[in-house]
N, C-alpha and C positions, 0 to 999 in steps of 0.2 A: 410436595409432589402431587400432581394432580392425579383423578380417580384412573385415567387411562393410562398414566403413566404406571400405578401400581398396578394395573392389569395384565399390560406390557412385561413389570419383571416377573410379574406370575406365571405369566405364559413362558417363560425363557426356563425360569425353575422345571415345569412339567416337562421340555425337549431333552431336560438331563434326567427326568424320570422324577424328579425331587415332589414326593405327594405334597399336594398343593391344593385347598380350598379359597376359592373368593370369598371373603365374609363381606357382604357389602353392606354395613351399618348404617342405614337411611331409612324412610319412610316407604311400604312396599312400593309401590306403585314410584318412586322415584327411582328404588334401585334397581328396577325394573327395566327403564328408562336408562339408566348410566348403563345395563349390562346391553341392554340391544343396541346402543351407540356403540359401544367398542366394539361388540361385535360386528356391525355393518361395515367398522372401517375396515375389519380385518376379510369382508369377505364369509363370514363365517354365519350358517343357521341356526339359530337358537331354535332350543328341544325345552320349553318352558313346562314344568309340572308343580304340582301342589304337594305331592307324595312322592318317596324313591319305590312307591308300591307301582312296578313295570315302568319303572323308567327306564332298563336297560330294553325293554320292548321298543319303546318311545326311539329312544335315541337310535337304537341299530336302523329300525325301519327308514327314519331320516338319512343315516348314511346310506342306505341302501338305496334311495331314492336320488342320491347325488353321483354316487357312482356304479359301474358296471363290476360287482365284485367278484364274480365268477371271471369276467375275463380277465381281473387284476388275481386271482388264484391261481391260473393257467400259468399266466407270463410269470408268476413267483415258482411257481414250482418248475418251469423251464430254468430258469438264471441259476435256478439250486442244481439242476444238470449240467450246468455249461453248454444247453443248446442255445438255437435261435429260438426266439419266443413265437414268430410266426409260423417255422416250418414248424416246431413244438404243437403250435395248438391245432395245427390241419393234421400231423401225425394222432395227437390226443384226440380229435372229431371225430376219425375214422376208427378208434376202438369199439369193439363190440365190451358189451358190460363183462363179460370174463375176462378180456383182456385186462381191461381198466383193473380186475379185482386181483390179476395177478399180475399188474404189475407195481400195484397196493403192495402187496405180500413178498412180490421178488426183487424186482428192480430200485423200487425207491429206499432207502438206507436210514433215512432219518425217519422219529417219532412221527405217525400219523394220526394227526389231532382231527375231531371231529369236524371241527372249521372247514380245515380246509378239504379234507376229503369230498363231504355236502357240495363244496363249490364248485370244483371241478367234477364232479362226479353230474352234477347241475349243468356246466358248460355241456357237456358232450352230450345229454340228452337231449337237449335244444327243449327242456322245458322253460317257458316263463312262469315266472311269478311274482308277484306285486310285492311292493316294499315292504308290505303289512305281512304276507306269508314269507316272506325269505327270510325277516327275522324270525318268525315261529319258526321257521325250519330248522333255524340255524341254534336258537337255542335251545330248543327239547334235548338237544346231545347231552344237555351238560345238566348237571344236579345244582351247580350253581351258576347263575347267568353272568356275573361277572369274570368267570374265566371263559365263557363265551368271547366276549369285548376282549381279553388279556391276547386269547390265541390271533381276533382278529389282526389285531395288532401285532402281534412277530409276523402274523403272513404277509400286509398289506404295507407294512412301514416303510421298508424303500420306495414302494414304487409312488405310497399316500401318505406323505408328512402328515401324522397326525393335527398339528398345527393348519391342517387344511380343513378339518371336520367338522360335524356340529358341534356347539356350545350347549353344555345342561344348566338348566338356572330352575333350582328350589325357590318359588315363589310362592308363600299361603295366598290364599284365595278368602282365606277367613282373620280377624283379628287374633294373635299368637299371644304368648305369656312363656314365662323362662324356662314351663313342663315339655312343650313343645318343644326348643330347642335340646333340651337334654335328652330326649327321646330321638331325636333323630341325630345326634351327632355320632354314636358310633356307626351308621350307617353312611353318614357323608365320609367317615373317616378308612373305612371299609371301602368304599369307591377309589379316595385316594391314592389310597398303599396297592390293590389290587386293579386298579388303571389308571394308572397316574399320570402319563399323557394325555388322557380327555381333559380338558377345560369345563373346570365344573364351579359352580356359584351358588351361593345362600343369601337370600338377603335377610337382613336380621333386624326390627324397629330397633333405635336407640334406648330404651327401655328394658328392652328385655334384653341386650348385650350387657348392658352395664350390671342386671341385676344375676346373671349369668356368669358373670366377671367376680361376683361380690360373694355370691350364696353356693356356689356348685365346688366339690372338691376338684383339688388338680388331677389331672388323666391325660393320657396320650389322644386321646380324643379334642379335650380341652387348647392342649398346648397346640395341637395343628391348626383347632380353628384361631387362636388368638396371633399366630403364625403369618395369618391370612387375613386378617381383618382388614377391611379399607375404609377408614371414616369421609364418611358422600356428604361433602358442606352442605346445606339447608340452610334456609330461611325459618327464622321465629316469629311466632307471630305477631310481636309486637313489631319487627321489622316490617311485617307484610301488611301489618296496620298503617304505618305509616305513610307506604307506599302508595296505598290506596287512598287516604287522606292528601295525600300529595298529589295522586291525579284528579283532585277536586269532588272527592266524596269527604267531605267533613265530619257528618257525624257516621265515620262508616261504621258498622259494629261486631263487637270485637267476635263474635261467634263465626261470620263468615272467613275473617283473617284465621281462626282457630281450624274452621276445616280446612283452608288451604295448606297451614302448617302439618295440620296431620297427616294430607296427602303429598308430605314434599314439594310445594308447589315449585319452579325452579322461576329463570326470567323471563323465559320463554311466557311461561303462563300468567307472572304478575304483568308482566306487558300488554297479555291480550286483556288481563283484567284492567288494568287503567288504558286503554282504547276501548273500551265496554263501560266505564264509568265516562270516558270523556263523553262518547255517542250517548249517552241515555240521561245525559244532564245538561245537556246544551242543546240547540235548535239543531241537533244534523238531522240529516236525513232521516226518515223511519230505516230507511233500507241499508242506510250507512249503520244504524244501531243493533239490526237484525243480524248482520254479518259480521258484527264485532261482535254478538253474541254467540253465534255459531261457532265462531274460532274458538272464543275462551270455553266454549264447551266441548266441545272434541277435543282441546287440549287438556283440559282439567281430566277428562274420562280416563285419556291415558293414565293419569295418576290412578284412578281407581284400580285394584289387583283384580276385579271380577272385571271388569273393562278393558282393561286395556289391551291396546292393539284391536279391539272385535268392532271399531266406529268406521266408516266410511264418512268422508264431509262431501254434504253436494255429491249424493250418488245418483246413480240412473238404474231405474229397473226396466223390464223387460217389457212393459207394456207403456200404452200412452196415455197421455190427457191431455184430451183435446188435438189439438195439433201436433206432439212433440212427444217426444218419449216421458214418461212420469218422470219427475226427478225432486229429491226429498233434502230435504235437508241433513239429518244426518240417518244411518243407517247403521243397525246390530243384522248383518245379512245370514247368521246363522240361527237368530233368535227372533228374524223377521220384525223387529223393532224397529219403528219409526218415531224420529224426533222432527217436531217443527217448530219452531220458533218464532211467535205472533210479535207487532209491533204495539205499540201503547194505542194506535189510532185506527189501527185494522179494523176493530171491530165495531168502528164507528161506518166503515164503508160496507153499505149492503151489497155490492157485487163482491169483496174482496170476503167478505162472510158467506156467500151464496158458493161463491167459489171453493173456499179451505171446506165447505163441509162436504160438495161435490169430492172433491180430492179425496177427505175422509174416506168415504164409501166406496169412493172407487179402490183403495186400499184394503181398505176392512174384506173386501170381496175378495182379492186377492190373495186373500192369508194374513196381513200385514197390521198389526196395531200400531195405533197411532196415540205419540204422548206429547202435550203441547204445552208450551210455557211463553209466557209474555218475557219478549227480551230483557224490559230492566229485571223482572225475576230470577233471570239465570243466575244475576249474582246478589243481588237484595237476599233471596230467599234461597241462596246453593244448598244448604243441608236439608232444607226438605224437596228440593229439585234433586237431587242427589239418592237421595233415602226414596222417592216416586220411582227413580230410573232403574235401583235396583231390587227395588218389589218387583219390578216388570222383569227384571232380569229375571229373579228368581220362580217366579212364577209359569213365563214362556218359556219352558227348555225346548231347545233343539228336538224334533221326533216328536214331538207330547202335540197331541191335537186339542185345542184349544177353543172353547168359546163364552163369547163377550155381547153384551150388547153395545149397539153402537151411540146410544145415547151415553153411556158411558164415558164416552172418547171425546165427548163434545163441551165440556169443563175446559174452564182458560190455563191457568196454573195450578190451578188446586188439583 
């Protein structure tokens, strides 16, 4: 059974309420990858966190930004009268707020949950508010936010198959061990049973499931997630060694096959990497190698859990150079990061050195640093291309005003 296929019966379990976790057994940043595939084919946003610390914030906001939930509270609360939903909500518009409150207290018959009260009580004033405050609004009501998400869902279920909504995927952003997983699984376990129709995921390294598997006592916690497990085929790295040898790197070595292993590399990526071996070891082009470089890099990043999804390849920013709108090679546009990727002879041509450092500055002024690596180094030298990109990560956060010097930025690979 392939990994979509077990997604598939997972998702069919949650439509009957059956609590249901993804354990998706891979390398972060792979399963990462498998969970936003299935998701895209389904249509569906992924709500990606590090912690279930406000992820029910996380995720409501997201629905809230997909649909109008106040006027999906109206038309529900009309169908539970047996009006018309339309003439219902131009009747419900034109209440003054004591009506509204007595017909709270008179008229309506069934338990009135905080949810939906907020909602419609929100329709009629013709206040907006942004997806970030309508979750806050919505769950202050509750002492616990997950019967938040429960209420949502008896209001919005006919009208919004749950199977419509966002996806939550627990991704670490850090290297995990089997403490990690045991601290958090009464919490994925608790989502389950108390919202079991959300479509929710874990991704777990192969390491620390098996030793999870081996050393932790049985529990109901235990037994849900083993329930849910889906083992995500990978590549070893003796495989990925070979592959690489096989698109004519002979003595490749074995440390660069070992980080692809660790990041789950799939074929997608070993391909770009032997089209990046083929271009950087035979007479192509510089520009044909530069752009085999570029691929295998923005592919590979995806695999990284601090990376992924935050690359633009060949983006365009908002200003020019020279003639033309600037445009980079790869881009972190929330962390103003700039990759570019030099060829083995660039810097043998003094216009094409005259030029990249023009660029430089013109970035650096910008806001924008710049990290630059010789093409055959993307993958000669990946774990300390790799380990440079995420000191940069770590260091530029979003908001944090930053300064560098520009000679700094003018180093080839190193």
């Amino acid at each position: 059974m392939s990994v979509d296929q077990a997604l598939d019966r997972h998702d069919i379990r949650r439509r009957y309420g059956t609590p249901t976790v993804s354990v998706l057994i891979a390398p972060i940043g792979k399963g990462g990858q498998l969970w936003h595939r299935w998701a895209q084919g389904k249509n569906r946003q992924v709500v990606s966190v590090s912690t279930l610390c406000g992820a029910e914030q996380r995720w409501l906001a997201t629905l809230c930004s997909q649909e109008d939930l106040t006027r999906l509270a109206v038309t529900r609360l009309a169908h539970e009268l047996g009006q018309d939903a339309n003439a219902f909500r131009c009747e419900w518009f034109r209440k003054t707020q004591g009506e509204r409150e007595q017909f709270w207290q008179s008229v309506y018959k069934q338990p009135v949950t905080p949810a939906l009260r907020t909602l419609c009580d929100l329709a009629a004033s013709g206040d907006t508010l942004s997806p970030h405050d309508l979750a806050v609004r919505l769950l202050e009501s509750y002492a616990d936010p997950l019967a938040a998400l429960a209420d949502l869902d008896s209001i919005l279920r006919p009208l919004y198959p749950a199977e419509s909504g966002p996806v939550l995927l627990l991704q670490p952003d850090v290297a995990v061990d089997v403490a990690w997983l045991v601290n958090i699984a009464p919490g994925l376990t608790q989502w389950a049973f108390q919202v079991p129709q959300i479509a929710l995921a874990v991704i777990v390294p192969p390491p620390v499931w098996q030793s999870y598997l081996m050393h932790t006592p049985e529990s109901r916690s235990k037994a849900l997630l083993r329930e849910g497990a889906v083992e995500c085929p990978h590549f070893s790295s003796h495989e990925i060694l070979q592959r690489l040898i096989a698109a004519g790197w002979s003595n490749a070595p074995h440390p660069v096959a070992q980080v692809l292993a660790e990041h789950g590399a799939d074929e997608g990526v070993l391909e770009a990497a032997a089209q990046l071996v083929h271009a950087t070891r035979t007479n192509t082009a510089p520009e044909l190698a530069r752009s085999a470089a570029e691929r295998f890099l923005f592919d590979f990043l995806q695999l990284v859990p601090e990376t992924a999804g935050r690359w633009e390849l060949n983006a365009t920013l908002d200003f020019s150079f020279g003639h033309r709108p600037m445009e980079v090679d790869l881009l972190a546009r929330s962390r103003r990061l700039v990759i570019e990727i030099d060829g083995y002879y660039h810097f043998r041509d003094p216009d094409a050195y005259r030029r990249d450092r023009s660029k430089d500055y013109l970035l650096q002024k910008h806001g924008y640093v710049v990290l630059r690596f010789l093409a055959e180094d993307v993958l000669c030298q990946l774990e300390q291309v790799r380990d440079r990109i995420l000191d940069a990560w770590q260091h530029f956060q979003p908001g944090v005003e930053t300064q560098w010097k520009y000679n700094a930025m003018n180093s080839g690979s190193g």
